[in-house]
C-alpha positions in Angstrom: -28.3 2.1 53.7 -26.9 0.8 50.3 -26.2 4.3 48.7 -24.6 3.4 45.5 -28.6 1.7 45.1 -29.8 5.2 46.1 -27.5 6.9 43.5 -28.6 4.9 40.8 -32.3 5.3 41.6 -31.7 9.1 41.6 -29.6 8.8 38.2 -32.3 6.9 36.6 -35.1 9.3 38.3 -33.3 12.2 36.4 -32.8 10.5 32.9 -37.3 9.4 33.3 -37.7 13.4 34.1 -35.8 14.4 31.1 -37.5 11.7 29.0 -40.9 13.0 29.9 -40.5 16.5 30.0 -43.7 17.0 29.2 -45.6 14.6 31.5 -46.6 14.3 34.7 -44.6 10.9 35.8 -46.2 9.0 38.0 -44.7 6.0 40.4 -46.0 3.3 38.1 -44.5 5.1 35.3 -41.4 5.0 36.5 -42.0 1.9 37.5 -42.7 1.0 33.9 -39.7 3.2 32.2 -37.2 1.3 34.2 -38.5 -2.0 33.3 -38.6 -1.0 29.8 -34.7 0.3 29.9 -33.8 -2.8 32.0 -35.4 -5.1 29.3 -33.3 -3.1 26.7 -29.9 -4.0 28.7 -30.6 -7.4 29.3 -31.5 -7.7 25.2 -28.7 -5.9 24.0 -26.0 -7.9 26.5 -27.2 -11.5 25.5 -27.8 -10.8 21.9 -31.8 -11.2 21.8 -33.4 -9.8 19.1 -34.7 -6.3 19.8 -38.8 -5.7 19.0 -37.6 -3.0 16.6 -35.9 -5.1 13.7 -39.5 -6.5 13.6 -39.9 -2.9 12.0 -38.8 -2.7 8.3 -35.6 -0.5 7.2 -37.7 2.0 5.5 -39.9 3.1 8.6 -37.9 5.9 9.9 -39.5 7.1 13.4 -39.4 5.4 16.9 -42.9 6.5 17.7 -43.5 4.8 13.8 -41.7 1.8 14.5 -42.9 1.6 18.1 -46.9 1.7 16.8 -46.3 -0.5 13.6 -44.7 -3.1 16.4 -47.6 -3.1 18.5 -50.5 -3.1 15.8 -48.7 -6.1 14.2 -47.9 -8.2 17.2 -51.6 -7.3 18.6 -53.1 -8.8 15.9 -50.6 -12.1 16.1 -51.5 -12.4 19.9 -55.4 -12.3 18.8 -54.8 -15.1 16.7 -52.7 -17.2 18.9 -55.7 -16.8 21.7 -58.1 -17.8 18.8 -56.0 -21.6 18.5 -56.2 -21.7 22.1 -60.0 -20.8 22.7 -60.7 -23.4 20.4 -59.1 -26.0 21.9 -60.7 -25.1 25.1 -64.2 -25.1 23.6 -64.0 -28.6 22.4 -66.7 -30.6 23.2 -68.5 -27.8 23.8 -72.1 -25.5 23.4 -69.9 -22.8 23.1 -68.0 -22.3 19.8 -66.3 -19.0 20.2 -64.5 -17.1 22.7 -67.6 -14.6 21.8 -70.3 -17.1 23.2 -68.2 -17.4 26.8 -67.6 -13.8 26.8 -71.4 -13.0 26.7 -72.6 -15.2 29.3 -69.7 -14.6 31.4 -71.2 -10.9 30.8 -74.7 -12.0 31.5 -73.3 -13.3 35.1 -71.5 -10.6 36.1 -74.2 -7.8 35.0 -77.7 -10.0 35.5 -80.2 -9.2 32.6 -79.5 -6.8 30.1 -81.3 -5.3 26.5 -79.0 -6.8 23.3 -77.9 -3.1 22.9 -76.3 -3.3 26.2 -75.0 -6.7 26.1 -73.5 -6.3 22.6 -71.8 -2.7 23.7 -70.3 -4.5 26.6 -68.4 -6.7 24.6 -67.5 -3.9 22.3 -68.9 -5.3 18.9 -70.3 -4.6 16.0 -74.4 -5.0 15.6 -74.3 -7.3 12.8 -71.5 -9.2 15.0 -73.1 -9.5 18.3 -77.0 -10.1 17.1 -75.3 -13.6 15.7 -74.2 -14.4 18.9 -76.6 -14.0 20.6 -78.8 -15.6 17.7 -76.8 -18.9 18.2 -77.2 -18.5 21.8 -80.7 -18.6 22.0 -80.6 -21.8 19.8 -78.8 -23.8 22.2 -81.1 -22.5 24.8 -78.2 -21.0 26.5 -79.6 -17.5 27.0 -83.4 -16.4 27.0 -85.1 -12.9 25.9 -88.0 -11.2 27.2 -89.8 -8.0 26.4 -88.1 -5.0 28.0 -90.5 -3.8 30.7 -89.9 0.1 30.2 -89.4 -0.2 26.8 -91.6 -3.0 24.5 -89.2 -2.3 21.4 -86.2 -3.9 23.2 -85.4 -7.3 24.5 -83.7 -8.1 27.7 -81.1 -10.8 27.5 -80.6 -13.4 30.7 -78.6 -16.9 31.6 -80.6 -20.0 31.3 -80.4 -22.3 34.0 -78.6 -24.6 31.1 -76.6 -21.4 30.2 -75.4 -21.0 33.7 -74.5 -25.1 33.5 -72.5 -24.3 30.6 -70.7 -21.7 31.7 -69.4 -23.1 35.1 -67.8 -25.9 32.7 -66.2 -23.9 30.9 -64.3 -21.6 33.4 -61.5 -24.3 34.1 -60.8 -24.6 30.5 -60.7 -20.5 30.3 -58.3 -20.4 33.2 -55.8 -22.9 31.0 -56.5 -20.7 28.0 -55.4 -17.4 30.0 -52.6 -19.4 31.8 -51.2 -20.1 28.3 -52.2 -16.6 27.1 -49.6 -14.9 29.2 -46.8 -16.6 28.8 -44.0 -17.3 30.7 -44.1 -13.7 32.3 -43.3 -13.0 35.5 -45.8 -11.5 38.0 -44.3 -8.0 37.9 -44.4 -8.3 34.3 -47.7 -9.8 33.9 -49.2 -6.5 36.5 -47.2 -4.4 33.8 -48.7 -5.3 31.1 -52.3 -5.3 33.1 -51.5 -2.2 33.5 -50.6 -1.1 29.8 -53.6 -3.2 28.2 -56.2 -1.3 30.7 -55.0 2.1 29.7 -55.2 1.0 25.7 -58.5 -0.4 26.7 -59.6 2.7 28.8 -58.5 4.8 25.2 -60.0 2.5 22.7 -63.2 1.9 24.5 -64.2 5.7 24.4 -63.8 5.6 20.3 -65.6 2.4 20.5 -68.4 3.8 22.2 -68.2 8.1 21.3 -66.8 8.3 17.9 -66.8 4.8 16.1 -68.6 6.6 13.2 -65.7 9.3 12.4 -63.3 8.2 10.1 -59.6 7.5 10.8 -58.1 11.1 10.3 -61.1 12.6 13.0 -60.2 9.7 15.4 -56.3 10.8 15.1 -57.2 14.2 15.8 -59.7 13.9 18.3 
């Protein structure tokens, strides 16, 4: 048995319980923390530029400088996908990453009211009605009155729709390929990982307490 490897472990197991005193640590926490600290040695010994001088001088806390990081290079990574969605789309019904998104929806869930279809792709009314609007133009998608209730619409894949979609998956595959990077696969599970518990915390706003205003969603 390597014992110097089991004295580390046990070092670095100690320094994750002080750090998280007030946690619960799990495995993949753990798993996560030591990444994290790894990532920070491997920066610091080849001179790589640390996420944090992203952060200007004036912000002040970690947690700040840690949140203004992420908010920032969120919205980058939204915009990078945006380029590359496009590029997949060309030639294309589908002109948005919004219109594969639906009927990939549409696939997965079978028929569904516009309420339903919009809240599963966590979007605004005004947003998701133009979707499915241009949808329904290029016969992609067909509505019928809801059978329990006559005031809604229920939302389902076209045979053409269906056509559509299978095209496009190939492209979406190269779009996600590109999307992550050159991560590795332990990297690429982390951050699976991450984005599913941001989603998990988001979602719930999205769909409880979009309404409230920013200082009742901080405090909630």
């Amino acid at each position: 048995m390597n014992y110097d490897l089991l004295k580390e472990i046990v070092v670095n197991l100690e320094r994750f319980e002080q750090e998280n005193v007030s946690q619960n640590g799990s495995l993949k926490e753990f798993g996560l923390w030591l990444s994290e600290k790894q990532n920070a040695d491997y920066q610091s010994n080849n001179g790589v530029m640390k996420t944090s001088s992203l952060v200007p001088d004036d912000v002040k806390s970690t947690a700040e400088q840690s949140e203004v990081v992420i908010g920032k290079l969120l919205t980058f990574l939204s915009r990078y996908l945006k380029i590359y969605l496009k590029k997949g789309l060309e030639g294309s019904l589908l002109t948005t990453g919004d219109d594969f998104t639906y009927l990939a929806t549409l696939l997965n869930k079978g028929s569904l009211t516009k309420t339903e279809l919009i809240l599963l792709s966590a979007h605004e009314k005004t947003s998701g009605m133009e979707v499915i609007k241009r949808l329904l133009i290029n016969e992609l998608i067909e509505q019928k009155d809801d059978e329990e209730d006559k005031r809604s619409k229920r939302i389902s894949l076209t045979q053409k729709g269906m056509g559509v979609l299978m095209q496009s998956f190939e492209a979406m595959g190269k779009v996600g390929k590109i999307a992550a990077g050159d991560l590795m696969e332990y990297e690429k599970n982390q951050l699976v990982f991450l984005l599913k518990k941001l989603d998990n915390f988001h979602n719930d706003i999205y769909l409880n307490h979009r309404e409230k205003n920013l200082d009742e969603i901080l405090n909630l």
